[in-house]
C-alpha positions as CSV (number, residue, x, y, z in Angstrom):
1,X,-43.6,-153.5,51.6
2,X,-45.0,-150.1,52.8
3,X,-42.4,-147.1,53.3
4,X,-42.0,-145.9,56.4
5,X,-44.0,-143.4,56.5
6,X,-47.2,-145.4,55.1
7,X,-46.1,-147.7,57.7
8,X,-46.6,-144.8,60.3
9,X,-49.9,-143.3,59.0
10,X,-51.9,-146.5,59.2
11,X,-50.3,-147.5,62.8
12,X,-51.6,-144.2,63.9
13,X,-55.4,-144.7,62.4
14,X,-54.7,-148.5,64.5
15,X,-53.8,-146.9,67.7
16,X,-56.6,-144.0,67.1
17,X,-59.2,-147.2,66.9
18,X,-58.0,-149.3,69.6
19,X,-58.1,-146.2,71.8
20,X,-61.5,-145.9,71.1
21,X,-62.2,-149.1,71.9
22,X,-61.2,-148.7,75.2
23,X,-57.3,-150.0,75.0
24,X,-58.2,-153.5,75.3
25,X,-55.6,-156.0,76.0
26,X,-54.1,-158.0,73.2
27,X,-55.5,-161.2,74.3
28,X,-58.5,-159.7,74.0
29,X,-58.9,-158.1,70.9
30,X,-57.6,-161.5,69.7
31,X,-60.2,-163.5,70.9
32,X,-63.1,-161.1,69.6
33,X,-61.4,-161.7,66.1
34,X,-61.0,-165.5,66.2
35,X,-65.5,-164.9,68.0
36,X,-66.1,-162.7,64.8
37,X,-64.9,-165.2,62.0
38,X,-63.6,-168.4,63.6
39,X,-62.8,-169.7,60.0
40,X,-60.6,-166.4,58.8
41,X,-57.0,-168.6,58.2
42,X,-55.5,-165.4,59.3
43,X,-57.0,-164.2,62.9
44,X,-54.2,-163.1,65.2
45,X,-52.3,-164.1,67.9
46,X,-52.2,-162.1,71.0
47,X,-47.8,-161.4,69.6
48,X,-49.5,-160.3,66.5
49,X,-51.5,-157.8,68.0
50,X,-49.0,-156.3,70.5
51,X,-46.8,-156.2,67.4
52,X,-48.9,-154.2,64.9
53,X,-48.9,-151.3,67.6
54,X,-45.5,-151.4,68.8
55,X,-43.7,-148.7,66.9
56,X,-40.9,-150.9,67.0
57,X,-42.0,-154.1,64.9
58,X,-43.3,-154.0,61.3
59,X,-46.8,-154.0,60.6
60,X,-48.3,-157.5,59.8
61,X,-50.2,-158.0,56.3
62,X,-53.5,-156.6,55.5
63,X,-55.4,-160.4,56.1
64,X,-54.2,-160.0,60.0
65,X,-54.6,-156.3,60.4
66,X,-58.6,-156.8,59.1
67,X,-58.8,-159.4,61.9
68,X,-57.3,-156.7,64.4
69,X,-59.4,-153.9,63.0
70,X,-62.9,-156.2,63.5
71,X,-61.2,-157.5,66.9
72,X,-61.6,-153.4,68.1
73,X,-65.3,-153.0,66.7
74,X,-63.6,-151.3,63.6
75,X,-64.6,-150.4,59.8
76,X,-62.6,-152.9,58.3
77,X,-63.3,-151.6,54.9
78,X,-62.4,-147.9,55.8
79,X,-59.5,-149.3,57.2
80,X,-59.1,-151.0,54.1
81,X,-58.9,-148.1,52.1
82,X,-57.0,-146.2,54.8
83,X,-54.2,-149.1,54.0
84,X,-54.5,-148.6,50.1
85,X,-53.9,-145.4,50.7
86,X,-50.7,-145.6,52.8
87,X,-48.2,-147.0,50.4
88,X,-47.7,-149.3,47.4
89,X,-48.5,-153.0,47.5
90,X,-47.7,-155.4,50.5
91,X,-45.4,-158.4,49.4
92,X,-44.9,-159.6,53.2
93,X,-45.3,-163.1,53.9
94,X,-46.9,-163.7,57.5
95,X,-47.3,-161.9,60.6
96,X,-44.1,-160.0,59.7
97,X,-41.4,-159.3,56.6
98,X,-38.4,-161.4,56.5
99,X,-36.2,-158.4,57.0
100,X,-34.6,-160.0,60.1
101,X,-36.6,-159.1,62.4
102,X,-37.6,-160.8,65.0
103,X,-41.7,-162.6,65.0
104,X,-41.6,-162.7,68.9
105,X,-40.1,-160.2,71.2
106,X,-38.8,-161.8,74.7
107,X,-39.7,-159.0,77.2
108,X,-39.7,-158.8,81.2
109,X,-43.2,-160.4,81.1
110,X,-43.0,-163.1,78.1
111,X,-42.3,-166.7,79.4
112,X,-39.4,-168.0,77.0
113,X,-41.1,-171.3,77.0
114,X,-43.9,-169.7,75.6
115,X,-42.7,-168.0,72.9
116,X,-41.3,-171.5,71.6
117,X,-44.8,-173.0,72.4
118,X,-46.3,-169.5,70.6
119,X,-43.6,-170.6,67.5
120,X,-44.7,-174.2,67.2
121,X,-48.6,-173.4,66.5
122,X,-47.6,-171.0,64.1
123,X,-45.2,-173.4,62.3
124,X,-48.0,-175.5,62.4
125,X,-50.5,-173.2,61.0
126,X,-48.1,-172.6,57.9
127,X,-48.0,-175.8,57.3
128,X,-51.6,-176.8,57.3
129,X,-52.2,-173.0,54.9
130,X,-49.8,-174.6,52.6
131,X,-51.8,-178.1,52.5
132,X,-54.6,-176.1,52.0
133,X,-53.2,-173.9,49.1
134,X,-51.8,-177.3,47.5
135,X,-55.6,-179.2,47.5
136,X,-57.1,-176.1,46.0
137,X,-54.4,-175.7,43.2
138,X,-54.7,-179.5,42.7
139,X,-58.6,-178.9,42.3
140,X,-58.4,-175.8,40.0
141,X,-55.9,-177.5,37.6
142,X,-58.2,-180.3,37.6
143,X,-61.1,-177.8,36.6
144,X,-59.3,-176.5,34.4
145,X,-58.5,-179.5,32.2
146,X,-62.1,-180.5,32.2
147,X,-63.1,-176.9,30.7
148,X,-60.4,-177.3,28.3
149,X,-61.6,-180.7,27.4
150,X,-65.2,-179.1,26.6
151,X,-63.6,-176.4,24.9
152,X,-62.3,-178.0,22.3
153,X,-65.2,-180.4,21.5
154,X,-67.8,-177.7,21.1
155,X,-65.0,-175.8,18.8
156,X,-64.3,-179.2,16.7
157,X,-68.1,-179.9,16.8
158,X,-70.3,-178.5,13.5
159,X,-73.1,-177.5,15.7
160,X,-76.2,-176.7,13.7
161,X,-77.1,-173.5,16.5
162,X,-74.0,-171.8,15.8
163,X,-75.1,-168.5,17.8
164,X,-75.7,-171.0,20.8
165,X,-72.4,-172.6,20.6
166,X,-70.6,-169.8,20.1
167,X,-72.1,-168.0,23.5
168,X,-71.4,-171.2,25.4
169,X,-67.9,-171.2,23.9
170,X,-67.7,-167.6,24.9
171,X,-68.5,-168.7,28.6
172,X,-66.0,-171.7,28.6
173,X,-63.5,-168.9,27.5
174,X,-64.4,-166.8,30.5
175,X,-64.1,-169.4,32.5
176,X,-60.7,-170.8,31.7
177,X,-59.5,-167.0,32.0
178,X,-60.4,-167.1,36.0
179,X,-59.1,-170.6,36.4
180,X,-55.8,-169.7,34.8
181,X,-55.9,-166.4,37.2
182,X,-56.7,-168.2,40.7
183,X,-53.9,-170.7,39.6
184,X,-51.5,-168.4,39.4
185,X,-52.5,-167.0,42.2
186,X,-52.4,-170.2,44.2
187,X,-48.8,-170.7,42.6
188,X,-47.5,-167.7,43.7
189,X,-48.9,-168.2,47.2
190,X,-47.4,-171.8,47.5
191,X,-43.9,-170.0,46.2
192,X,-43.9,-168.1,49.0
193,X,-44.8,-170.3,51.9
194,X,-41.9,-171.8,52.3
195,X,-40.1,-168.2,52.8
196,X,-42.6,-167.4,55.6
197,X,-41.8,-171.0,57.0
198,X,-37.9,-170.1,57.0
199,X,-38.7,-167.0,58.7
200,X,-40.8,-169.1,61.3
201,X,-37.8,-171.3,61.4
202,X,-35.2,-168.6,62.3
203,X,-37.0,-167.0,64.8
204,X,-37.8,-170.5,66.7
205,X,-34.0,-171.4,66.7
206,X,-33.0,-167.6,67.7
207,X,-35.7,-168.1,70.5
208,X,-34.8,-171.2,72.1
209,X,-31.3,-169.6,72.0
210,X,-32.1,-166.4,73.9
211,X,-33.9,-168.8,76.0
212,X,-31.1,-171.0,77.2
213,X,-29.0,-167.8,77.7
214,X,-31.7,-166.5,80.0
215,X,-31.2,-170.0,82.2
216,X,-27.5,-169.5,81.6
217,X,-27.3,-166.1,83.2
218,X,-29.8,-167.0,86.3
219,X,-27.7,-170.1,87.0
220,X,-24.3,-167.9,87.2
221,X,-26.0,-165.2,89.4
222,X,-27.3,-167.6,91.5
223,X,-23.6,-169.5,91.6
224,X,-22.5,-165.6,92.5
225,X,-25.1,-165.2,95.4
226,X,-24.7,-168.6,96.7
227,X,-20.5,-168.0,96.6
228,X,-21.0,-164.4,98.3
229,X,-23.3,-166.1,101.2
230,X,-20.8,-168.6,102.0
231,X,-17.9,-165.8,102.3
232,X,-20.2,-164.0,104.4
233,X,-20.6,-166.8,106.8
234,X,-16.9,-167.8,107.2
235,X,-16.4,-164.2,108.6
């Protein structure tokens, strides 16, 4: 996670882009990332966006802030390096940390119902990401065991073009060393989907919470109001 102060340098160079873009809306910017690269897994929501320039909220990974940046007409590689250079490596899973903060905000204009709604697709996208991530490990293991395979019959194998061999043994090698890296990888990314899910999680249940407490509140005004009139009237 970047300090705070990385944090507020790139927000800065954000703001700085979106008002030259004109101070689009959220929605907006949204949609000309999902236009730009409909296949990115990671284009933002319109939340994600008004997040990632409130001063408030955390600032989501780099794979949604590269959607942002090419959603204002931006240099997503200067703002990659921009990023690099604001603080040490991001370890945040999805469109926020799980430092307890909230992935929705419920403010005078957000629908509650909505939110929820908003909450449910992303769930849902996790869960399809982590589908994904478990085909492709699946795949790469398989891969893997099939260059292995060949490995170790060209090594047991008296070849009589030993230069050949050994170059094509050289290139099995190489390639065993990036299977074994993107497995790994894939490992580490299936690890941590189910913390960005539990996060998702949270934030649903705190959600439809703060949602019946809205209707709770509206109903006991109203009770008050309706209580008041009928006073009123029997004077």
């Amino acid at each position: 996670m970047r300090s705070p102060e990385g944090q507020l340098r790139f927000r800065n160079y954000l703001k700085k882009e979106w008002r030259r873009a004109g101070e689009p809306s959220a929605q907006k910017i949204a949609d000309r990332a999902r236009k730009a690269d409909p296949k990115w897994d990671y284009n933002p929501s319109p939340t994600t966006v008004r997040n990632a320039l409130n001063d408030r909220m955390p600032l989501p990974t780099w794979d949604y802030l590269r959607s942002i940046i090419i959603g204002l007409g931006g240099d997503h590689v200067e703002a990659k390096k921009i990023w690099d250079e604001a603080g040490s490596t991001d370890s945040s899973f999805g469109e926020q940390g799980y430092e307890g903060r909230p992935i929705l905000e419920l403010t005078a204009g957000t629908s509650a119902q909505d939110a929820l709604d908003e909450l449910k697709q992303k769930l849902g996208e996790q869960e399809r990401r982590h589908q994904k991530l478990e085909e492709e490990l699946n795949e790469k293991r398989d891969e893997l065991t099939e260059v292995n395979k060949r490995l170790e019959e060209l090594k047991a194998k008296n070849a009589e073009n030993y230069q050949s061999q050994q170059l094509l043994i050289a290139q099995l090698e190489g390639e065993r060393k990036a299977l074994q890296q993107v497995i790994q990888e894939l490992m580490v990314s299936i690890h941590n989907a189910p913390l960005a899910r539990t996060a998702l999680l949270k934030n649903t249940i705190e959600t439809a919470f703060r949602f019946v407490e809205l209707n709770w509140r509206w109903a006991r005004d109203l009770e008050e109001d309706l209580n008041k009139l009928k006073v009123a009237r029997n004077q």
